[in-house]
PLY file of the C-alpha trace (Angstrom):
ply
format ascii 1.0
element vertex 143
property float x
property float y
property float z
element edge 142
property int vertex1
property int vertex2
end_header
21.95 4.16 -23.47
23.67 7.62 -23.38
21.32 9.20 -21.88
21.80 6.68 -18.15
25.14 8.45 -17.82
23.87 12.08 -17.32
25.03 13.15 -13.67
21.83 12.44 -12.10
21.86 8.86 -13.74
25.68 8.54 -12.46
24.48 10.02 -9.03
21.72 7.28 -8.72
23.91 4.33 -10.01
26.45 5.70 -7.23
23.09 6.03 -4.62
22.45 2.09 -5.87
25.77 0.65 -5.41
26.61 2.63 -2.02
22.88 1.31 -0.74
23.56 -2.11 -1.54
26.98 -2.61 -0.35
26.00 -0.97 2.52
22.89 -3.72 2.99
25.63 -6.17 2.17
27.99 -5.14 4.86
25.41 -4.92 7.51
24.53 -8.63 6.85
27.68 -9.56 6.98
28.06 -7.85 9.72
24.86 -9.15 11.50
26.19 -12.94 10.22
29.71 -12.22 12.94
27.26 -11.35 15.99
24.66 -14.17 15.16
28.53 -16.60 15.05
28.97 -14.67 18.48
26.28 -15.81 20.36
23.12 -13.43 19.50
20.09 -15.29 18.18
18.50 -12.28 17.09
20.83 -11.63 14.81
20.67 -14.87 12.74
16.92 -12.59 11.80
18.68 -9.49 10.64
21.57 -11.95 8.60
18.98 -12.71 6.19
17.05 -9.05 6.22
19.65 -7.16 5.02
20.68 -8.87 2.15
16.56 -8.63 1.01
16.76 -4.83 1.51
19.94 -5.38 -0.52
18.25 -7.15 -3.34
15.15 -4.44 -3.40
17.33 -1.89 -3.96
19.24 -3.26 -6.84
15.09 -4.08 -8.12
14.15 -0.58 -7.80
17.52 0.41 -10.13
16.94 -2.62 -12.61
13.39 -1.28 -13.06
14.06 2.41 -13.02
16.58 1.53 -15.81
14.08 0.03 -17.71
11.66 2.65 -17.54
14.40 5.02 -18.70
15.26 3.13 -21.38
11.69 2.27 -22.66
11.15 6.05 -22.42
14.42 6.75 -24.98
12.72 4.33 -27.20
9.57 6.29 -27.07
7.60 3.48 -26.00
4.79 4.06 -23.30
5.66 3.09 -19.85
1.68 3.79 -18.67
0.36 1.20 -16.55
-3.34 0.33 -17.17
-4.66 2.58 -14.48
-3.66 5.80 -16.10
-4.61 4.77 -19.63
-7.58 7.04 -20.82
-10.91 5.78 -20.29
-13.11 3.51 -23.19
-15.40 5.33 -25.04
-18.95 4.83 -24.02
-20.51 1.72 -25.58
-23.47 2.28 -27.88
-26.52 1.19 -27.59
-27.63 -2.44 -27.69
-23.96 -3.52 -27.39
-23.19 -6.43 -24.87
-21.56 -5.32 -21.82
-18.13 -6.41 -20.94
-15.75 -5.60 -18.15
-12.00 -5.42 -18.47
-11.84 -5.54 -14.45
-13.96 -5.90 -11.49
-16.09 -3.13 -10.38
-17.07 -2.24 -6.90
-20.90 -1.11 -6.70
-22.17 0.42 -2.77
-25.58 -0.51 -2.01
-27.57 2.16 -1.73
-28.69 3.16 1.53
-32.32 2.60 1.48
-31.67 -1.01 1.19
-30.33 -0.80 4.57
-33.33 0.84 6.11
-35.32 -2.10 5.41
-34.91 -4.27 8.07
-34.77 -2.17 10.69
-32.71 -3.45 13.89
-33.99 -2.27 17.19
-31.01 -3.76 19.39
-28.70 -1.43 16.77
-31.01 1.75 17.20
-30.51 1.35 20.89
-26.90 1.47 20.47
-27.01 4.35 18.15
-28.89 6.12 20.58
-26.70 5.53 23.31
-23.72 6.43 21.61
-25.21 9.71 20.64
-26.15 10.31 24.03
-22.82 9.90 25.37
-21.69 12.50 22.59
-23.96 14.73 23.66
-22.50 14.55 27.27
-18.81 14.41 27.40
-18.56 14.19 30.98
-20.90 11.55 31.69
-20.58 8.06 32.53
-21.89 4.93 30.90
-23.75 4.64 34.01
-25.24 7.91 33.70
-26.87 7.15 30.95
-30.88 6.97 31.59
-31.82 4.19 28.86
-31.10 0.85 28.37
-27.74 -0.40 27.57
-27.87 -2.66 24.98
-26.48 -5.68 25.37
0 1
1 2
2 3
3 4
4 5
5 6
6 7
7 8
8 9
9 10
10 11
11 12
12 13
13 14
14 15
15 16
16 17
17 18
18 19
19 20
20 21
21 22
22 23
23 24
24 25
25 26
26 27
27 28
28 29
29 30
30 31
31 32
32 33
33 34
34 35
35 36
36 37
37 38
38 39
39 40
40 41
41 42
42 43
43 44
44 45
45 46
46 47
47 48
48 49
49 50
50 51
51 52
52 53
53 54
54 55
55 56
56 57
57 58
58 59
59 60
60 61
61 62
62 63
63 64
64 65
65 66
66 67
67 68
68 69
69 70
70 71
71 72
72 73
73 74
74 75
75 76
76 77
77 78
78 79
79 80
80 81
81 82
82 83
83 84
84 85
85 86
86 87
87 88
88 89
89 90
90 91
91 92
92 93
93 94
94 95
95 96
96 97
97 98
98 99
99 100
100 101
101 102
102 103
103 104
104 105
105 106
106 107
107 108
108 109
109 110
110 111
111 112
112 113
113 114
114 115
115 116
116 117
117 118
118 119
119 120
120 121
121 122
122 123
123 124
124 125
125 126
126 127
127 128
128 129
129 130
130 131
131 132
132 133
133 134
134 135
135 136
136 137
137 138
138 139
139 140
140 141
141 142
């Protein structure tokens, strides 16, 4: 616990407070113009007091990390854990999350689409020739 009083710890609890008293305030503030007559403001009542809230999330959490770290206790998230080691041989498979696989592009080659080749070409066309217009173009705009 000693070590979320250093001055940068006292300089973000300061930060923290100032930020949500500040959210506070402008809600409050927002509240006596929405009581005045502007319905826009009824909107920004209710905002500020969520940016309020966020803030005082971000501290509760960065607290905890801090803490967790003074314990020695690893604050690593699943992502940046090291990878498995590879499976041997014969051993079932298993995923501990879903993998994304691309299809390879051959498979798209296969059915080749004539209406989409058109298009390709046109587009390349009208690359090749910046100042040219659609019209210009001597093929067959596919529809």
């Amino acid at each position: 616990m000693r070590g979320l009083w250093t001055p940068a710890w006292i300089a973000r609890h300061f930060i923290a407070l100032v930020l949500t008293a500040g959210c506070l305030g402008l809600g409050w503030w927002q509240f006596s113009r929405a009581a005045d007559g502007n319905a826009v403001s009824w909107g920004y009542m209710f905002q500020w007091p969520v940016f309020g809230g966020f803030v005082v999330f971000i501290w509760f959490r960065e607290v905890q990390v801090a803490r967790r770290r003074a314990r020695g206790e690893s604050t690593t998230t699943v992502a940046e854990e090291a990878p498995a080691a590879p499976r041997p041989a014969g051993a079932p498979v298993t995923l501990g999350r879903p993998v994304r696989v691309t299809a390879p592009a051959a498979a798209a080659q296969d059915n080749p689409d004539p209406a989409l080749d058109a298009y390709n070409d046109y587009l390349s066309w009208l690359a090749a020739h910046p100042g040219a217009r659609p019209a210009d173009y001597p093929g067959r705009i596919p529809q």
